[in-house]
C-alpha positions as CSV (number, residue, x, y, z in Angstrom):
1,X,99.2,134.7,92.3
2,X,98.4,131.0,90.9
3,X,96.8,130.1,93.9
4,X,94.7,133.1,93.9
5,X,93.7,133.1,90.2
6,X,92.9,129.6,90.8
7,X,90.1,130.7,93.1
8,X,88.9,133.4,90.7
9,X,88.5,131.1,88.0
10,X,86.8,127.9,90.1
11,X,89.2,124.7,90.7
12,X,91.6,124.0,92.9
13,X,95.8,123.3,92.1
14,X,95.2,119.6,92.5
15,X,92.5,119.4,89.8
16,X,94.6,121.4,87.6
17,X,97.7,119.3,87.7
18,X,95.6,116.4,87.5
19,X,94.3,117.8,84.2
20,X,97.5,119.0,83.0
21,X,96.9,122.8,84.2
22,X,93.6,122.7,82.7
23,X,90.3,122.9,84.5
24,X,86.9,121.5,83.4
25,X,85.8,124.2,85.9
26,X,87.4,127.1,83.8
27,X,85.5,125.6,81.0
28,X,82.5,125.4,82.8
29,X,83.0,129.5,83.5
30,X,83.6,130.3,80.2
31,X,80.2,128.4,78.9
32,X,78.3,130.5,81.7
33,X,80.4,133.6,79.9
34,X,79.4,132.6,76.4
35,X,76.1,132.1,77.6
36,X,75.1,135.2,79.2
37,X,76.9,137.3,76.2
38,X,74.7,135.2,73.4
39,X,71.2,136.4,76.0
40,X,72.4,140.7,75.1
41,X,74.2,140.2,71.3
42,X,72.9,138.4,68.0
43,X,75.4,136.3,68.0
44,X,74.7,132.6,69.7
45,X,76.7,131.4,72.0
46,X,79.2,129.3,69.5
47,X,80.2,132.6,68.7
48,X,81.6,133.5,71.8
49,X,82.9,130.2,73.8
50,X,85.0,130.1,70.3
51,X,86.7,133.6,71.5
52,X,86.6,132.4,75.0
53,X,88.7,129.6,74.6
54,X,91.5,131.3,73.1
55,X,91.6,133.6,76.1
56,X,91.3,130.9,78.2
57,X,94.7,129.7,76.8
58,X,96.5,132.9,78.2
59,X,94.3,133.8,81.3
60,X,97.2,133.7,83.1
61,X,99.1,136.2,81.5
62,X,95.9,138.5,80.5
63,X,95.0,138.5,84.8
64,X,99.2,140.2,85.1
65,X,98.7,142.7,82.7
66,X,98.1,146.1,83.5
67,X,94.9,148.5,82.9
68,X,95.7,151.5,81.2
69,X,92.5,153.7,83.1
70,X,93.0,156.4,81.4
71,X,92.9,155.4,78.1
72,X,89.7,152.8,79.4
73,X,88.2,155.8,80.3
74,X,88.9,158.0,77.1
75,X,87.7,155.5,74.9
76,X,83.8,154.8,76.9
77,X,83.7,158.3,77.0
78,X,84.5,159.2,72.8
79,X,81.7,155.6,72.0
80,X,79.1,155.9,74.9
81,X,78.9,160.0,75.9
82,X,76.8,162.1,73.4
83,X,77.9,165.0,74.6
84,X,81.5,163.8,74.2
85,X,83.9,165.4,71.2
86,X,83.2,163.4,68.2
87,X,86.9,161.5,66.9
88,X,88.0,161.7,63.9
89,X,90.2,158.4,63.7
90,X,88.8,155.4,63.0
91,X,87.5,153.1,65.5
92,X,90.2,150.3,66.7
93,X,89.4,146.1,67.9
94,X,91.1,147.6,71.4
95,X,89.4,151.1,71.8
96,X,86.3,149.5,71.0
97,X,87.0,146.5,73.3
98,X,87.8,148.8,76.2
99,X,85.2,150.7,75.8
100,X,82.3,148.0,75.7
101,X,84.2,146.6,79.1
102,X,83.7,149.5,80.8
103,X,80.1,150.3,79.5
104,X,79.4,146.6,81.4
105,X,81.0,147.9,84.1
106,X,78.6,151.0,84.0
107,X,75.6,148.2,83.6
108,X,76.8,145.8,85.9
109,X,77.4,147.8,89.2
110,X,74.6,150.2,88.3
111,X,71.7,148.4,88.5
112,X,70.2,148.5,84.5
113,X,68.8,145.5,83.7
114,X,69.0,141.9,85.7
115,X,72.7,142.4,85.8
116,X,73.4,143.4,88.8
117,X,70.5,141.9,90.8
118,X,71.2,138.3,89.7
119,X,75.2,139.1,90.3
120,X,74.3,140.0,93.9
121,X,73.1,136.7,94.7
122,X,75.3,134.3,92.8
123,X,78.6,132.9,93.5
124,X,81.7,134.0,92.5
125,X,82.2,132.3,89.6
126,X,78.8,133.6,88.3
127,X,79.5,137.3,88.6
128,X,82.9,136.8,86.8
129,X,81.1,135.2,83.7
130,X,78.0,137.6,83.9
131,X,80.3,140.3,83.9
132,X,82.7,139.1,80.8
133,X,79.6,137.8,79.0
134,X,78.2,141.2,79.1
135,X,81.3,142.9,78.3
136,X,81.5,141.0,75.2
137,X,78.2,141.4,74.2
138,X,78.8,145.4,74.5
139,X,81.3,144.9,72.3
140,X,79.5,143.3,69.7
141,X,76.8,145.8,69.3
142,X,79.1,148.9,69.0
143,X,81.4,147.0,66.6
144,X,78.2,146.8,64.8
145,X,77.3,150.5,65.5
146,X,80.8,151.9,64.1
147,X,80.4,148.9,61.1
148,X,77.5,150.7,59.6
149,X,78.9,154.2,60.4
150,X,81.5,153.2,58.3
151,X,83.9,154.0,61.7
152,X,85.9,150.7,61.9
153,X,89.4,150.7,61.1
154,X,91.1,148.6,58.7
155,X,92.5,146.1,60.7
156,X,89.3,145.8,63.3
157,X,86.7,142.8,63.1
158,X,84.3,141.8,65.2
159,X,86.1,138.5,66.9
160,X,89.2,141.2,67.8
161,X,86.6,143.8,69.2
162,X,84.9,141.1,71.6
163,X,88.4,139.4,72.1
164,X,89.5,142.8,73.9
165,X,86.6,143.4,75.4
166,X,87.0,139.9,77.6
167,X,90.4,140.5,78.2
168,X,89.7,143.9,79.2
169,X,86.6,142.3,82.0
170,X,88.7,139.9,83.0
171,X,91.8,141.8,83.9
172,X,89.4,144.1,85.7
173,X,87.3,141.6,87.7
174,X,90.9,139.7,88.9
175,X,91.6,143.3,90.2
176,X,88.9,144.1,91.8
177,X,88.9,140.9,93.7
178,X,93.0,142.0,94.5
179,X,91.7,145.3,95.5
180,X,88.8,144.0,97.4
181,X,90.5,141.2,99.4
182,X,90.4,138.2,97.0
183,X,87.7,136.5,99.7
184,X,87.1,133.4,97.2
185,X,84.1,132.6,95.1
186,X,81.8,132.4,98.1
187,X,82.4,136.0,99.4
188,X,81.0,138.9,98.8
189,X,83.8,139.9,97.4
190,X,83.3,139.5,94.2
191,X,80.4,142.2,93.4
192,X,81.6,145.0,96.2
193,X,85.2,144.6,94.2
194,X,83.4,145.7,90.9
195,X,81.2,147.9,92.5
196,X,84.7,149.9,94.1
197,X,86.3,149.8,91.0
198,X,82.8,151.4,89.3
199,X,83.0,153.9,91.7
200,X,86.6,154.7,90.9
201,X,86.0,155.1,86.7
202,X,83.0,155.9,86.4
């Protein structure tokens, strides 16, 4: 599981232990994440390489953590589908968060936008940080949406809504690579995985 998260992420064992388990390659994937979230949110990308490196300190533990899909699913449905039953309880930091994950989802493997066209051509490492970047960035617009709905629950701000969210992309993109073969950063791997999993929620 190391070895294969090690792909995932960019950097090899030998530059990790010669960093003491940290790679400037992980750092350099979160930048590209914080960086493509700050291009689809107000925020810059301070904002977001701040959240990222917290979840950087527990990737390991986020990537082994389940998904719970029905619940993923129940929440994009009650924030992003109109003709969905309005709720009556207050939005939460990890309803919202799964829910903006699985809107980029939605974006990324259908085609809106420059998503999933500049995924298909990039490496691996690209389409992971395009894919939490834009996760993120969902999240921060619907926290503000439920904000000035007055639909936010007492203990939900903004840095825990786009905190869930990455952890939510992340833990999906390391599975879809499981699910799709884990061929490394230079397969094509990486976008069919997400595009499987798409298929499968959505």
């Amino acid at each position: 599981m190391d070895r294969f998260l090690g792909k995932v992420l960019g950097g090899d064992d030998n530059e990790r232990q010669s960093t003491g388990g940290h790679s400037r390659d992980d750092d350099d994937d979160f930048r590209g994440a914080a960086s493509h979230a700050a291009e689809h949110a107000p925020e810059d990308s301070s904002f977001f390489s701040d959240i990222l490196g917290q979840l950087g300190q527990r990737k390991q533990q986020i990537a082994e953590e389940d998904i719970d899909e029905e619940d993923a699913v129940r929440n994009h449905r009650n924030f992003f589908d109109d003709s969905a039953p309005t709720s009556s309880d207050k939005a939460t930091s990890s309803g919202m968060g799964s829910a903006a994950a699985m809107q980029a989802l939605k974006m990324f493997s259908g085609g809106s936008g420059s998503s999933s066209s500049s995924s298909s051509s990039s490496s691996g490492s690209g389409s992971q940080s395009q894919f939490i970047g834009l996760a993120m960035a969902q999240a921060s617009k619907l926290f503000d949406q439920q904000a000035s709905a007055g639909n936010v629950s007492s203990g939900a701000d903004k840095q825990s809504v786009v905190a869930k969210a990455g952890e939510m992309a992340f833990k999906m993109y390391v599975k879809s690579q499981m699910s799709g073969g884990g061929g490394g950063p230079a397969s094509g791997s990486n976008l069919s995985g997400l595009l499987g999993m798409a298929s499968k929620y959505m």
